[in-house]
C-alpha positions in Angstrom: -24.7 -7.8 70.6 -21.5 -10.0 71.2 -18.5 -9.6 69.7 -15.4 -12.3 70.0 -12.1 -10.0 69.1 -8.8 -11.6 69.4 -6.4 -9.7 70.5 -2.2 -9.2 69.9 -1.1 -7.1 72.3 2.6 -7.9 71.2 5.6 -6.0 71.8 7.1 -2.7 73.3 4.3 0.0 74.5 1.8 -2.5 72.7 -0.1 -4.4 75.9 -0.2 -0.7 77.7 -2.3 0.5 74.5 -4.1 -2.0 73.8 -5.5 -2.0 77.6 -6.9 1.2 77.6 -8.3 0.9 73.9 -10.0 -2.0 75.6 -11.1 -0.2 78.4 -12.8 2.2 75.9 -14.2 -0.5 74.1 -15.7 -1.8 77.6 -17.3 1.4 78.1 -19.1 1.6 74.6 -20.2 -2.1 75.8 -21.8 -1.0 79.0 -23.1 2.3 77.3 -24.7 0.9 73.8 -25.6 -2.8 75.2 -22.9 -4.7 73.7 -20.7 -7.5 75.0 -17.0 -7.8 73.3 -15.2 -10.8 74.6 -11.1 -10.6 74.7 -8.9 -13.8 73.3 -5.2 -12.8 74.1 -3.0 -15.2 71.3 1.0 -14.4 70.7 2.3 -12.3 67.2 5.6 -11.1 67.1 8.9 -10.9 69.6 6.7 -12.3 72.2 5.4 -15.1 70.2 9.0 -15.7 69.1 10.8 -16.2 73.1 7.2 -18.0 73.8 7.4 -20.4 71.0 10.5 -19.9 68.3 8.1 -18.3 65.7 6.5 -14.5 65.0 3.3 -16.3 64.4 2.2 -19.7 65.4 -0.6 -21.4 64.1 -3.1 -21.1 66.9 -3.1 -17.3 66.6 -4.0 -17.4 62.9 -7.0 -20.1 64.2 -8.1 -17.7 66.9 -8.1 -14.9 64.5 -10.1 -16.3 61.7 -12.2 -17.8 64.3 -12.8 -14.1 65.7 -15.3 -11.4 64.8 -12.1 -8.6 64.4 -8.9 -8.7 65.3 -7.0 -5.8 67.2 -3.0 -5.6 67.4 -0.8 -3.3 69.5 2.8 -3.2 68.0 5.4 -5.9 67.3 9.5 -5.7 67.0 12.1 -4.2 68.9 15.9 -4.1 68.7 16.1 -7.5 71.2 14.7 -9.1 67.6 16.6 -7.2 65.0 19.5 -9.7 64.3 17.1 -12.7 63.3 17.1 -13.9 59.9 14.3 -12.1 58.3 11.3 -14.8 58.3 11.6 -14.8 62.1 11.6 -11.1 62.8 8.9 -10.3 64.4 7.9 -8.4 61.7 7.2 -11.7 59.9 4.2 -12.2 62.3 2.6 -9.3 61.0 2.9 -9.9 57.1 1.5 -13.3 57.9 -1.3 -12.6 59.5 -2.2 -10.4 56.9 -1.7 -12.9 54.3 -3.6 -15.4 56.1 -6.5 -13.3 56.6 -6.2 -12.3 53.1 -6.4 -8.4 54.1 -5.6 -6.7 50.9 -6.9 -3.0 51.5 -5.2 -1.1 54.2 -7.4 1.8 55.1 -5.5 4.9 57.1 -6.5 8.3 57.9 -4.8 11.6 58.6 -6.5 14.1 59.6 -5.5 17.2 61.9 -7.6 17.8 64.5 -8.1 21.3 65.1 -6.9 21.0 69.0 -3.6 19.4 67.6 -2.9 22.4 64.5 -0.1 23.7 66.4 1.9 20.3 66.9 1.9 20.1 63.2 5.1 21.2 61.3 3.7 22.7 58.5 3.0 26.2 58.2 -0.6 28.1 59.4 -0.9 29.1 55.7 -0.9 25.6 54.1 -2.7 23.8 56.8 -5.3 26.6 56.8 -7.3 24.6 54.3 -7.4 21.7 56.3 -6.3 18.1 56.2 -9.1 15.5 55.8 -7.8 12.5 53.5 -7.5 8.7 53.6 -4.7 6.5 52.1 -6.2 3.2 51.2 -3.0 1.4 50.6 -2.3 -2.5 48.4 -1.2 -4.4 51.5 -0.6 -8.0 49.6 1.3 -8.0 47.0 4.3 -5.8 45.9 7.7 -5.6 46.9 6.9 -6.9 49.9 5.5 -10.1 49.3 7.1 -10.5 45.6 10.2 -12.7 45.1 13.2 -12.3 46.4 16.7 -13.6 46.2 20.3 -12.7 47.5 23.2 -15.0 46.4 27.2 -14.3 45.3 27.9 -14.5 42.1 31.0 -16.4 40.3 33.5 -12.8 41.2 32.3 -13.1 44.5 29.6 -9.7 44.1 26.9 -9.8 46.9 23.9 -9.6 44.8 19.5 -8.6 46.5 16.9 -8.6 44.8 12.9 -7.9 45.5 10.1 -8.4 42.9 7.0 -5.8 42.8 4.4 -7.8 41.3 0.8 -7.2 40.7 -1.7 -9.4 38.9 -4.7 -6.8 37.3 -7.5 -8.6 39.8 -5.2 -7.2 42.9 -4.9 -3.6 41.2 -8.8 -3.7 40.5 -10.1 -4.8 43.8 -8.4 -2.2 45.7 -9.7 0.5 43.4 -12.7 -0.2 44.1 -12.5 -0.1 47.8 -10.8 3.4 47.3 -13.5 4.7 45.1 -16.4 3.1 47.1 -15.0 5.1 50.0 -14.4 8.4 47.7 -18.8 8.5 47.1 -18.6 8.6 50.8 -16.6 11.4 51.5 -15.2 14.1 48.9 -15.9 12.3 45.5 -11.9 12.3 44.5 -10.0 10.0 44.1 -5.6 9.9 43.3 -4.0 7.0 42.2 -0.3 7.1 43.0 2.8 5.3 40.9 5.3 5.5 38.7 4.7 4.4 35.4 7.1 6.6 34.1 9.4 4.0 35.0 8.2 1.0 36.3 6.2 -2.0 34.5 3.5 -2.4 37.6 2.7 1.2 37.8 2.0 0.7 34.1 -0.4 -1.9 34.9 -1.8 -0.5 37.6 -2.5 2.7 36.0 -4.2 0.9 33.3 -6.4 -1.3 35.3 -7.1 2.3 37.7 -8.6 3.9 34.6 -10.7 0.8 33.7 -12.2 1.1 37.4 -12.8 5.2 37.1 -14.8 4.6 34.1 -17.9 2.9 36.5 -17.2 5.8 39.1 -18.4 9.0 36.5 -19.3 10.9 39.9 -15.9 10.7 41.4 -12.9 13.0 39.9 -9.8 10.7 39.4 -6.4 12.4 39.1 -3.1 9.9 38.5 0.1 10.9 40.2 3.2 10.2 40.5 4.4 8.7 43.8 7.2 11.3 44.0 5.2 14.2 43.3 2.7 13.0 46.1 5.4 12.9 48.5 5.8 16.8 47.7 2.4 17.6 47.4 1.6 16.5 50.8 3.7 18.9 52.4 2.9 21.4 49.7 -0.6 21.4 49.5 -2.2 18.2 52.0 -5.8 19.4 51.0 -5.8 19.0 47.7 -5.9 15.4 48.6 -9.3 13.1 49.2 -8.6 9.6 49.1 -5.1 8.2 47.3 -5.1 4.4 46.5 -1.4 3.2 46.0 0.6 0.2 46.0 2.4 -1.7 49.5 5.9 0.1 49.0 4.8 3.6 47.8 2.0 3.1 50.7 3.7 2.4 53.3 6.3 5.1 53.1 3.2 7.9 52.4 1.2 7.2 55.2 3.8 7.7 57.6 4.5 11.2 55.5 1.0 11.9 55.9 0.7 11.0 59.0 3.4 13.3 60.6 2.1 16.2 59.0 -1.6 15.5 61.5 1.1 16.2 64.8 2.2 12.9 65.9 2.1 9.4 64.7 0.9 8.4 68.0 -2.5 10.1 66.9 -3.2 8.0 63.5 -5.6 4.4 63.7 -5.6 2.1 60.5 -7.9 -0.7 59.6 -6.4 -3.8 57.2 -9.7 -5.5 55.3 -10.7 -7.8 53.4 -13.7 -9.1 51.1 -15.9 -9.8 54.7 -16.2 -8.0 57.8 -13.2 -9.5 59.2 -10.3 -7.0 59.6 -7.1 -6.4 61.8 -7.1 -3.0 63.8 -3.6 -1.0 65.2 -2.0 1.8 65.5 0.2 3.1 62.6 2.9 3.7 65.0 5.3 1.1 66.2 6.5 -0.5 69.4 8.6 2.1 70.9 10.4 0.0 73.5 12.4 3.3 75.0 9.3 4.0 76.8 8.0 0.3 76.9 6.1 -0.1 80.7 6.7 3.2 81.5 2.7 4.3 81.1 4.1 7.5 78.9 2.8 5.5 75.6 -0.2 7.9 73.5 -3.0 5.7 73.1 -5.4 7.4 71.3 -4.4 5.7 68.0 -5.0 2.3 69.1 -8.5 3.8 70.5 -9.4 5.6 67.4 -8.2 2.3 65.5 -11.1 0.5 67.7 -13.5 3.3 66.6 -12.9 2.0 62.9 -13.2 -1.7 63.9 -16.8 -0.7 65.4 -17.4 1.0 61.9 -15.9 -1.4 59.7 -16.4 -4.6 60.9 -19.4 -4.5 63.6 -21.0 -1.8 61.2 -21.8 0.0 64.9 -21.5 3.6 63.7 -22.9 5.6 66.3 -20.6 3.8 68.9 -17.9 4.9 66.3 -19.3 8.2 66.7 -18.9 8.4 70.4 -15.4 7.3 70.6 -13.9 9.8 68.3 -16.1 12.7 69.8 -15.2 11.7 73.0 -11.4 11.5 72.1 -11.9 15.4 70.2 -13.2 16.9 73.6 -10.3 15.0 75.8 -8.2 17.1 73.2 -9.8 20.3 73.1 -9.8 20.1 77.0 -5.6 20.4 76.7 -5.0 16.9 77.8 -1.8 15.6 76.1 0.5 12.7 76.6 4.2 13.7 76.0 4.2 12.7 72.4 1.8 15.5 71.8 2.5 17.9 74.7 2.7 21.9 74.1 3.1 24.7 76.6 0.0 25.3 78.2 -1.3 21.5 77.9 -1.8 19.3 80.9 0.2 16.0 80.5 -1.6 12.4 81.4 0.1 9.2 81.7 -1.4 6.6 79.1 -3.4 5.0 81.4 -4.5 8.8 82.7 -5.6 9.4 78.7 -7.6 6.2 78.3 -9.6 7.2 81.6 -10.5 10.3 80.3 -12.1 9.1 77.2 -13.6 6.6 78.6 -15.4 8.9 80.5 -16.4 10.8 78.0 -18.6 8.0 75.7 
């Protein structure tokens, strides 16, 4: 099977992760009988000193044009005094926009080789920590309105609007529960409609979708109660559908509490098989060409293209086996190094798994 993937390398640590996700990906190819054929297009701080823009219009052609798209990380602090809608964060809201990705799909999970990286205690991790945040990626705070002026006594005023329309609310539920009959049959919907009017909605339209889900346990929650939760009592939790904001800042919560973020792959989808695939982590230009970047995230994030958009599950299969024995062997990049471990450089890490598939 062939399989055309365009490909935003992007900033920081992002074309060093990216090459060995690819050189996993070249090894499933050679091992399963597939051919995946690499379009390199500009998002982000590069795409800004290449062209004046975070996103120019050819990479949102190559991309739609593509079978899947996989990113490596945009920004860095050479961007950060730009006016916001060329930040090379920009590039990345687009794209997601014009690929019309709604549903953000990210795991945490603690791999049993990892336990003693995380920072919670033995006695609430004990019960494990298996659970996907399937997060509103379009709409929100982050694409609502916004506005700063002065007013007439010279008062600096901001202001961002959280919209939701009921379709947006209902079509993410649905990917949330969908994925709930596939794992542990619960779902929590996080808000806070004990004070805001688009948690109100959503929590309505969330109970209209649980009603044509009898087989999966629903549970609301309140987005600051999550936050404790998860470092109170992580397996409680299943699958949690949420808005952009209240998303956003959970998953990196979530996230820490596996180890490392350098360890955690997301998938952004939308009603086809086309999705965008990175790391959750971002650029981190300290260490930018230095070959001390974790990969593992942008090669487990490839694992969940195969699944998601290629519908190649055994190959998915392979990939995160092959990462779990790299781990259980005690290889570590520094991110996740412990005494005892053996520390590989991120070119040294992507080796090894290949290897392994």
């Amino acid at each position: 099977m062939n399989k055309k993937i365009a490909v935003i390398k992007g900033d920081g640590i992002g074309p060093e992760i990216v090459d060995e996700a690819e050189k996993v990906l070249n090894k499933v190819g050679e091992k399963f009988g597939h051919t995946f054929e690499y379009t390199d297009v500009l998002m982000g701080g590069c795409a800004i000193d290449a062209t004046g823009v975070p996103l120019p219009q050819e990479t949102i052609d190559i991309c739609l044009a593509s079978d899947s798209v996989l990113l490596g990380a945009v920004g860095g602090p050479k961007w950060d005094t730009l006016p916001g809608n060329l930040r090379p964060e920009a590039g990345l809201l687009g794209i997601r926009g014009a690929m019309k990705l709604f549903a953000n799909i990210r795991p945490a999970k603690l791999i049993p080789a990892l336990a003693g990286a995380c920072p919670l205690k033995e006695e609430i991790t004990k019960n494990g920590l298996d659970l996907v945040i399937v997060r509103e990626l379009i709409g929100g705070a982050y694409f609502g309105a916004r506005d700063t002026h002065v007013d007439e006594n010279g008062v600096k005023h901001a202001s961002d609007s959280m919209a939701y329309a009921d379709y947006e609310i209902e079509r993410i539920c649905r990917v949330a529960f969908d994925m709930a009959r596939k794992r542990g049959k619960k779902v929590h919907s996080v808000d806070k409609a004990n004070v805001l009017d688009s948690s109100r909605l959503w929590r309505e339209v969330a109970h209209k979708v649980a009603e044509e889900y009898p087989d999966v346990e629903f549970q609301d929650i309140l987005v600051d109660n999550t936050a404790m939760q998860l470092v109170h009592n992580p397996a409680q939790f299943d699958v949690m559908v949420t808005e952009n904001l209240f998303g956003d800042i959970l998953s990196d919560e979530a996230s820490m509490i596996t180890g490392s973020l350098g360890m955690i792959p997301s998938a952004s989808l939308g009603e086809g098989t086309l999705g965008l695939y990175e790391p959750i982590h971002g650029s981190a230009p300290d260490i930018a060409g230095q070959n001390k970047a974790n990969p593992l995230a942008t090669i487990l994030s490839v694992a969940m293209m195969l699944r998601y958009s290629f519908d190649m599950g055994e190959e998915a299969d392979a990939i995160e086996k092959a990462v779990d024995e790299v781990l259980a062997e005690g290889y570590r990049t520094g991110d996740i190094m412990s005494e005892g471990m053996k520390c590989v450089s991120c070119s040294e890490m992507g080796d090894l798994v290949a290897q392994k598939i």
